[in-house]
N, C-alpha and C positions, 0 to 999 in steps of 0.2 A: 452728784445729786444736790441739790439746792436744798439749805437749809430751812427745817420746817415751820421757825418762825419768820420764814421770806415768802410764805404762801399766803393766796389770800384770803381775810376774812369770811366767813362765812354769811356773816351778819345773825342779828337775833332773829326768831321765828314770829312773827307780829300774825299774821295767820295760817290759817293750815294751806294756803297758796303759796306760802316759802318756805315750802318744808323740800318741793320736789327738787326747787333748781339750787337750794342749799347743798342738797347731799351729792347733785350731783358736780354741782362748784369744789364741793370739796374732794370729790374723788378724781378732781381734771389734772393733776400733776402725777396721775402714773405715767410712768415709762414708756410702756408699751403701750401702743395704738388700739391695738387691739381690744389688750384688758378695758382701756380707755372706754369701746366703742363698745362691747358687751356688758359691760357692767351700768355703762349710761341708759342703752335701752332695757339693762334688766330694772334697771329704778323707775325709769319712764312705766314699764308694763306692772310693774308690781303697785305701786301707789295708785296707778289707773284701774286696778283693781281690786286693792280693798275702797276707794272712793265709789265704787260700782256699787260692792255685796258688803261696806258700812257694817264688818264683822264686830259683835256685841265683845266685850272685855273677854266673857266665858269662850265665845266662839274662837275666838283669838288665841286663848289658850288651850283650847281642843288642838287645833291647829299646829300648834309649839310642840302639842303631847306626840300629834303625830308624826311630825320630823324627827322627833325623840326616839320613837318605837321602831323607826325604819332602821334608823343606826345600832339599836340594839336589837334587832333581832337579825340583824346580817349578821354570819359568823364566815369562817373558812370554808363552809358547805354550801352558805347558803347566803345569795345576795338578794335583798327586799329594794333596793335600790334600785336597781336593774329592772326587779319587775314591777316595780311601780313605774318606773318611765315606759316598761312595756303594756301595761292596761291601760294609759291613757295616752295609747298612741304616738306617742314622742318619741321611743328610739323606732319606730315603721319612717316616721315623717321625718327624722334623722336621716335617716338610709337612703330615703328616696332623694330627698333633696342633695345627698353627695353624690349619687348615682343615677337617678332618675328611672322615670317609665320608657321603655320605647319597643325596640321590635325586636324577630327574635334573635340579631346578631350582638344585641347590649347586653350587658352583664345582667344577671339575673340576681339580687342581692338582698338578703335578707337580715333578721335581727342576730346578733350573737347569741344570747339566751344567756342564763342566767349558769348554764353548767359547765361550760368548757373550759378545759383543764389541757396543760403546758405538759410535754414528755410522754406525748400517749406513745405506746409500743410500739416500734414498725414491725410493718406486716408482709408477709410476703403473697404477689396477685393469685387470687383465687381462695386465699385463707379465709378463715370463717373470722368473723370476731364477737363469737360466742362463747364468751369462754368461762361457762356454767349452766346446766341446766337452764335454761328458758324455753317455755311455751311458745306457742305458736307458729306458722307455718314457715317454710323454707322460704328465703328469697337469696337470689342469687342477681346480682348487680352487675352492669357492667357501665363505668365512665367516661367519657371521654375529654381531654380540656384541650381546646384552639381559642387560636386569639381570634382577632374581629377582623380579620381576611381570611380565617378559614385553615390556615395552617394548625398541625397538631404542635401541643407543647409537654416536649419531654424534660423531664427531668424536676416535676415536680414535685411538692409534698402535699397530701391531702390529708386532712386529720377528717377521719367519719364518724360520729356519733350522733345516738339514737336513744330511745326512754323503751324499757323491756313491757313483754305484755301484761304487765299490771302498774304500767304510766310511769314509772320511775328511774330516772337512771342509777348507776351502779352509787353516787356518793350520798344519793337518796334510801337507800335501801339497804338494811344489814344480809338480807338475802342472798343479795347477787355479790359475785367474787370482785374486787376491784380492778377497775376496767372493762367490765364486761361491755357489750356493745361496743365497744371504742375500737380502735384502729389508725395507725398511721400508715399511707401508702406510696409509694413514688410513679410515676406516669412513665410508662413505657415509651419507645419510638416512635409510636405512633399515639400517642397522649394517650395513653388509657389504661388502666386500674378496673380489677374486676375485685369482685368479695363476695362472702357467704355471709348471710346475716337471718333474720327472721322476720315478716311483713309487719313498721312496725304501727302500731296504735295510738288510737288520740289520748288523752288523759290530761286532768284537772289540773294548775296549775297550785302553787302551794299557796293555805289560803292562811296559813294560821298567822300572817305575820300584819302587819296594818293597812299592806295592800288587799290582802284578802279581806277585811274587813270591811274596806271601800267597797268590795264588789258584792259582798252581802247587801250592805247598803242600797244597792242601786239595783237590787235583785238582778244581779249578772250572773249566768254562766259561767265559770271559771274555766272552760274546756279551750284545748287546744285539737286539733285536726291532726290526724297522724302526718308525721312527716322525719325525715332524717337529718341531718346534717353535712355539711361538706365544711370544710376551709380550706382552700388552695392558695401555696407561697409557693414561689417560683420569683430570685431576683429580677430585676427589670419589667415587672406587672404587679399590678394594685393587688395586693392579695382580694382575694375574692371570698366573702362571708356569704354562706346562701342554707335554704333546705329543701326541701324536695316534696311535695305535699301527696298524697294520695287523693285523685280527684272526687271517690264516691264516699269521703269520706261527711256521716253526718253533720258534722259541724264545720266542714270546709266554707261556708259561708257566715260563719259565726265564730271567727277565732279571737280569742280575746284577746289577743295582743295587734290586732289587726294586721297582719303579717304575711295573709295570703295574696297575692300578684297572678295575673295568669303564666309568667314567666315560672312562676316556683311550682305550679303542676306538673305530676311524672307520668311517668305511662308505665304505671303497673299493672302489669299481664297478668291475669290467673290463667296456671299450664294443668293438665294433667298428664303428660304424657313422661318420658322418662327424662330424669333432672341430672343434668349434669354431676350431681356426686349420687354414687350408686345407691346411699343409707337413708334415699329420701323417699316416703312412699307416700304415695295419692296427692291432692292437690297441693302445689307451690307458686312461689310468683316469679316472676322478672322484673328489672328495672331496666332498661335501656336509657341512659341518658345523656346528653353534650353539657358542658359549661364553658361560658368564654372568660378568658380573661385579658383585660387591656392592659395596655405600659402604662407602666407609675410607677410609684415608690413600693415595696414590698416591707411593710412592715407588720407585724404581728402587732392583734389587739393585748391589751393589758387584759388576763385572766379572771374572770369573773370570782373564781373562786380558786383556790391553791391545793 
């Protein structure tokens, strides 16, 4: 690496028009192309818009306060970061843009969320992953995962998790036992994993941190749509991030992190008739559902929280 008084000049700032190709003169000797190329147009887009919204000294440091608040109010339970990229759409537009829209043999791919957690329990098919009292009704699932010709894929791992019917998952909640809702599963011969679980609910996203503040702000809904989770790894395919939405549910059209696809709706049954475990009486649901996954690299997301 070339030494840093061999690079060049920046020159002095004679107006606020050499401020942008200064800073990005000065950042043209990274290494990497890349860094190169993402940090050029983050300067490009960022200077193009405070020159836009000409933020007052005070605005400016509202601004400062609130990249501050985000970092301290993230903890091991809880990341503000994640969900502030998920209320302003960015990790939706993330996801789409690696995976895209298209029909229903393409993956179906959704946001991580802000809760998933490394080591969940394996489970064996048909087991509940209830594991503490919770409300509400029976659902009994069954998944299936093929690639993008249709064949099934055995031998995979799915991590499933869900928020209990009062919106919170298990590391939200001193209530529920640790791990509840959760589950690790492997795909049978015929790609597929069943489970017992409970139909599950929409509920508020957590507001108390400076993302939540922005969406008082804006008089936003904080609500998410009931929906579940999957992550399927299996080497030699993209691991697959997705969730599962329930169609009627009220705010399926209003999710705040913009996350719903027609791809991510399920076909939840309400059954009355008799449920596959004998302790279940009057109405439960079904899930019936495919997930595809394509070749690629299988790598697991870095864990939102620990």
């Amino acid at each position: 690496m070339a030494d840093i008084e061999d690079f060049d000049k920046y020159g002095i700032i004679n107006s606020i028009d050499d401020i942008t190709p200064a800073v990005i003169r000065a950042m043209s000797h990274a290494e990497n192309p890349r860094l190169r190329e993402v940090m050029e147009a983050f300067v490009r887009h960022m200077h193009a818009f405070v020159r836009e919204v000409r933020p007052t000294d005070a605005e400016f440091e509202v601004g400062i306060d609130f990249l501050n608040g985000i970092g301290k109010t993230t903890t091991d339970k809880y990341n503000d970061a994640i969900l502030f990229s998920d209320v302003f759409g960015i990790s939706t537009l993330v996801t789409l843009l690696n995976n895209g829209l298209g029909g229903p043999m393409e993956p179906a791919t959704a946001l991580l969320g802000p809760f998933w957690r490394l080591n969940t329990p394996i489970c064996e098919h048909g087991s509940s992953i209830v594991r503490c009292p919770t409300p509400g009704p029976a659902l009994f699932a069954k998944v299936r995962l093929i690639d993008n010709a249709g064949n099934p894929i055995p031998g995979a791992e799915v991590d499933v998790w869900h928020a209990s019917s009062v919106g919170m998952y298990d590391v939200q909640d001193p209530g529920q036992v640790e791990w509840n809702l959760r589950g690790k599963f492997f795909t049978d011969a015929e790609g597929c994993f069943t489970f017992r679980s409970i139909r599950p609910v929409g509920y508020p996203i957590p507001t108390h941190g400076p993302s939540g503040a922005i969406l008082h702000a804006q008089h936003r809904k904080p609500q998410r749509p009931a929906h579940i989770h999957f992550l399927a790894y299996k080497p030699g395919f993209k691991t697959l991030i997705t969730q599962i939405f329930v169609a009627d549910d009220p705010d399926i059209e209003r999710d705040v992190t913009f996350g719903v696809t027609p791809q991510l709706i399920g076909d939840y049954q309400k059954q009355t008739g008799p449920a596959p475990d004998g302790d279940v009486t009057g109405e439960w649901y079904s899930l019936d559902h495919t997930l595809v996954l394509v070749p690629g690299e299988a790598v697991l997301p870095k864990p939102p929280i620990d």
